[in-house]
N, C-alpha and C positions, 0 to 999 in steps of 0.2 A: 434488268440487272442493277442499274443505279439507283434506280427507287428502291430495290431492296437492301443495298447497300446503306443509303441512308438509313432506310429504315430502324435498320441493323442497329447503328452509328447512334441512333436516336434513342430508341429502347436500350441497347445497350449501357448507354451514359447515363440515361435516369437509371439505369441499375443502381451503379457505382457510385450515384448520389445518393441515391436513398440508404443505402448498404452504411455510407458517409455518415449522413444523419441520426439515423440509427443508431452507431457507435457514438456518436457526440452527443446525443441525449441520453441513451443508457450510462453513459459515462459520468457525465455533468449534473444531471436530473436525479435522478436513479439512488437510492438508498440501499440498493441491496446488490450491489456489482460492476463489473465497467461491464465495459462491449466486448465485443470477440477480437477486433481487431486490436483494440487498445493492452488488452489482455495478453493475446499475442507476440506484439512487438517488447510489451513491458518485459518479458519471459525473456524472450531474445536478447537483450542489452544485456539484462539482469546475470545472465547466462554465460556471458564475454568477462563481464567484470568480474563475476565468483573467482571463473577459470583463471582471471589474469591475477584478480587475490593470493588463489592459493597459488600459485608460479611464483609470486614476488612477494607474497608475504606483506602487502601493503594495506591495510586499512583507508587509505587516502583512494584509493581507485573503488573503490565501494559509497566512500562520500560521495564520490561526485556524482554516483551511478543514477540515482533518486532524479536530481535535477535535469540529467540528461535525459532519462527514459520521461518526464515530465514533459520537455522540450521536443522530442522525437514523437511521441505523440499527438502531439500539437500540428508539425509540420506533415503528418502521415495523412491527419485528417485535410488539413490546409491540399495535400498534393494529390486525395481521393475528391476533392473536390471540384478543383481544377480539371482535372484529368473529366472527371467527369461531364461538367458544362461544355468543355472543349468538344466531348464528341457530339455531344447533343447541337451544340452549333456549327459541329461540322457537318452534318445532318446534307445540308442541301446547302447551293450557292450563293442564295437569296437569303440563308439566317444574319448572314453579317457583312454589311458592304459599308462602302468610304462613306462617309455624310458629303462631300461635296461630289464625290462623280458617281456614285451608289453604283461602281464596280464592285464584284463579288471580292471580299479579302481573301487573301491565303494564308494557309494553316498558320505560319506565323505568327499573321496582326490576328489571328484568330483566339488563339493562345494571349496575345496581350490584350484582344478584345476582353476577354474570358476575366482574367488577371484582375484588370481593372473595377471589371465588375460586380467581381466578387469582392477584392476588397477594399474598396475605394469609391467614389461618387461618380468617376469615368474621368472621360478627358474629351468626350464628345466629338472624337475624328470617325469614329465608327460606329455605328448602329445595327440593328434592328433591318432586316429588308423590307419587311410588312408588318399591320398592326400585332399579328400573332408572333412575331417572333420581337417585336420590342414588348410586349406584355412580358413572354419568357425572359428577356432581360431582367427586367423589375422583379420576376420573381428570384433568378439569378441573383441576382445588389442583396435583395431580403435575406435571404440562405446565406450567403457571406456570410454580412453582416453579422447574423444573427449566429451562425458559428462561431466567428473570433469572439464574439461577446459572450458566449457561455465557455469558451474555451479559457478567455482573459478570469473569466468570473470565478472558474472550477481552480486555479492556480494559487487563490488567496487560500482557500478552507485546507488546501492541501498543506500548504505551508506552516499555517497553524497547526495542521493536527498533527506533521512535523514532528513541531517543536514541544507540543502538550506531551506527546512520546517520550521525548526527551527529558522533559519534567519530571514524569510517572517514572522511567528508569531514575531518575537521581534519588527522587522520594524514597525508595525502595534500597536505593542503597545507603542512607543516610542511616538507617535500621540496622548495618553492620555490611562488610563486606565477605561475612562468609556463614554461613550458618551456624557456627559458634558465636560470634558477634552476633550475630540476629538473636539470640540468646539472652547470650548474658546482658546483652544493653535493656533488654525488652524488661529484666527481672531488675526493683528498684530497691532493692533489699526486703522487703515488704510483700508488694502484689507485684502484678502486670499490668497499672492502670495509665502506664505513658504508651505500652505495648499496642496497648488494646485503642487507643487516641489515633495510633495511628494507623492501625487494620483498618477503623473506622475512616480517615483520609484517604485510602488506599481505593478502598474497595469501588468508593462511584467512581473515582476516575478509571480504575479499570474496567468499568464498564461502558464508561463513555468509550475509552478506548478500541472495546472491542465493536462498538456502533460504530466510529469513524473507517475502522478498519474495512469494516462490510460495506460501507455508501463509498470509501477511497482506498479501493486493496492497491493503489500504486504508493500507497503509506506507506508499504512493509519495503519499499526498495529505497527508504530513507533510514541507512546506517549512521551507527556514532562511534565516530574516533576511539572513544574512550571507555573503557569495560563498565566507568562507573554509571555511563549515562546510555547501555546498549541493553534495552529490554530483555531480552534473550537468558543473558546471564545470570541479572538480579532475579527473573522469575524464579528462575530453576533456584538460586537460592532461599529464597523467598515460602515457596513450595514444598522445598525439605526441614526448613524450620516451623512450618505449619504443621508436617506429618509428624513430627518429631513431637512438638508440645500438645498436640489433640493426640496422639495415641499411644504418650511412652512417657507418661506423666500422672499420679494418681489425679482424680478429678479435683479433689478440693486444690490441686495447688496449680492446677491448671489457667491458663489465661479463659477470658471468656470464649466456651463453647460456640456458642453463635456466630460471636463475633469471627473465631478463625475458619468456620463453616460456609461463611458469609464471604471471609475472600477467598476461598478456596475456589466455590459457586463459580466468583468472579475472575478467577483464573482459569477455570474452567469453559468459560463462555469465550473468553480472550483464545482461548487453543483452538477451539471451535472454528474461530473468524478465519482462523491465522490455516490450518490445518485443510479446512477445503477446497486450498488450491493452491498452497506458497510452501509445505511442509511435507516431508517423507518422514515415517517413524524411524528413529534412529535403529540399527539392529541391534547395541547393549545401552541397558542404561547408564548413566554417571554413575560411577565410581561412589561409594560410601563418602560422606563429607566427614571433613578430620575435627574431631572436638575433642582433642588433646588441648586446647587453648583455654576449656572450662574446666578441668582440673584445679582446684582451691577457689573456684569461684562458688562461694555463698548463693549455690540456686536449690530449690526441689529435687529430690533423689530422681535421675535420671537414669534407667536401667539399660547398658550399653547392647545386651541381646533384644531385647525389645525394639532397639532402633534399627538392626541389623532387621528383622522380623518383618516389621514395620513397614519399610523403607522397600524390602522385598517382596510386599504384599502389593504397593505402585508400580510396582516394574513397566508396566505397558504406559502410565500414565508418566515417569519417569522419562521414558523411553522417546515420548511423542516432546517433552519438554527439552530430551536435549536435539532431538532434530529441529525440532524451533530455535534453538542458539547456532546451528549447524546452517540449519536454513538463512541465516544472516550473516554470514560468515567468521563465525566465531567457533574455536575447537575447545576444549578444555577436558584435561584430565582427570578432573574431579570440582567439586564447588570447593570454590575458595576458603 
């Protein structure tokens, strides 16, 4: 009965390292996803904060949310790892005894045996009872090791891509803060060639965007304070002045075709990223945006049934953009 107990103990623990490992390299490594567990607990936070958002109405409880579900995953991995080794050396009597009287430890100094091992160079009061089980040590120390260090490693790119987020929303809103400003700024009395200057800026980075977002989807649990730098928003605005100038505009006074085609694409790919696992489609879409503000503005005859048309022709695509604002905790009665 004890031998299969250990046994147990033993198979059992390399489960729950491997399981470990697993999630820290899909996570860390991995270009196209996290792990299951990581994925999991990210949800779980994510899920506390929303709730306690909409309750208090606080945008500051969502900032924090990123950093923490960052840091919570870290110690989930750190405490499946642990737990792990633990039972593997809990295994039999002989895996871990004192270095001066090589009596069997208990669970305890077994646990700070563990501890030590994994993430530190030891402190050499305990060992190893035989050469098979100090081998397992050394592979123990490597695993650590080699966890916190792709774990340390995975916390830089996250941070940056952050703040590139943050970028990309300002960018986007610097072009106007509401769909009528996205307009009338883009038209220079002449063409659209400051417009199109910056479709052209726009568009790699939102593609880079939607690359970091796929290799680090714990990206989308880093919120911003401020409407002007909260991707969500500026898209959906962003988006309605795309449909608006590609399809309710004659051609020749149109901005360049390609070009607004070009970041549409790349808005398209960005929903993509976002939408496989972080978005519900909203059930109405945003409200008509108000261009009552371009009234005497010197633009191209814009025909107002045409935009209504238009606009209701995206509905589903609409629909998935404002659950993407919705999904990061933003509500909004209409684009700005």
């Amino acid at each position: 009965m004890a031998t299969l107990l250990a046994i147990a103990s033993v198979v059992f623990g390399g489960v729950v390292v491997i399981i470990a490992i697993g999630d820290v390299m899909r996570s860390t490594l991995s270009t196209s996803g996290d792990g299951v567990i990581s994925r999991y607990v990210a949800s779980k936070v994510w899920r506390v904060a929303l709730k306690g958002h909409r309750r208090f109405h606080s945008h500051r409880l969502l900032d924090a949310a990123g950093p923490v579900i960052v840091v919570t995953i870290v110690l989930v991995w750190v405490a499946l790892l642990w737990f792990g080794w633990l039972l593997i050396f809990a295994g039999t009597p002989q895996a871990v005894v004192h270095s001066a009287t090589q009596e069997p430890a208990g669970l305890i100094d077994r646990a700070y045996f563990v501890g030590f091992t994994l993430f530190t160079l030891g402190v050499g009061d305990f060992a190893g009872g035989n050469p098979w089980w100090r081998m397992l040590t050394t592979i123990a120390s490597i695993n650590g090791l080699s966890a916190i260090t792709l774990a340390l490693a995975y916390l830089l790119p996250v941070v940056e891509a952050a703040t590139a987020k943050r970028q990309l929303a300002q960018l986007i809103n610097v072009m106007g803060d509401s769909v009528a400003e996205v307009i009338a700024n883009g038209w220079n009395g002449k063409d659209w060639a400051g417009f199109e200057n910056q479709l052209q800026t726009i568009t790699p980075l939102l593609l880079l965007h939607g690359e970091r977002h796929l290799a680090y989807p714990v990206l989308h649990y880093y919120h911003a304070v401020e409407p002007s730098a909260a991707l969500g928003p500026n898209l959906l605005v962003l988006d309605d002045a795309i449909t608006i100038l590609l399809e309710c505009l004659p051609e020749g006074d149109q901005p360049s075709a390609s070009a607004l085609r070009a970041t549409r694409h790349a808005i398209d790919i960005c929903l993509k990223r976002v939408t496989r696992q972080f978005v519900d489609q909203a059930d109405e879409p945003p409200p008509l945006p108000d261009l009552s503000a371009l009234e005497g503005v010197s633009l191209p005859t814009i025909d107002p049934k045409s935009i209504e048309e238009s606009l209701g022709k995206h509905s589903d695509r609409r629909r998935w953009l404002r659950g993407h604002l919705r999904g990061d905790g933003w509500t909004t009665s209409a684009p700005r």
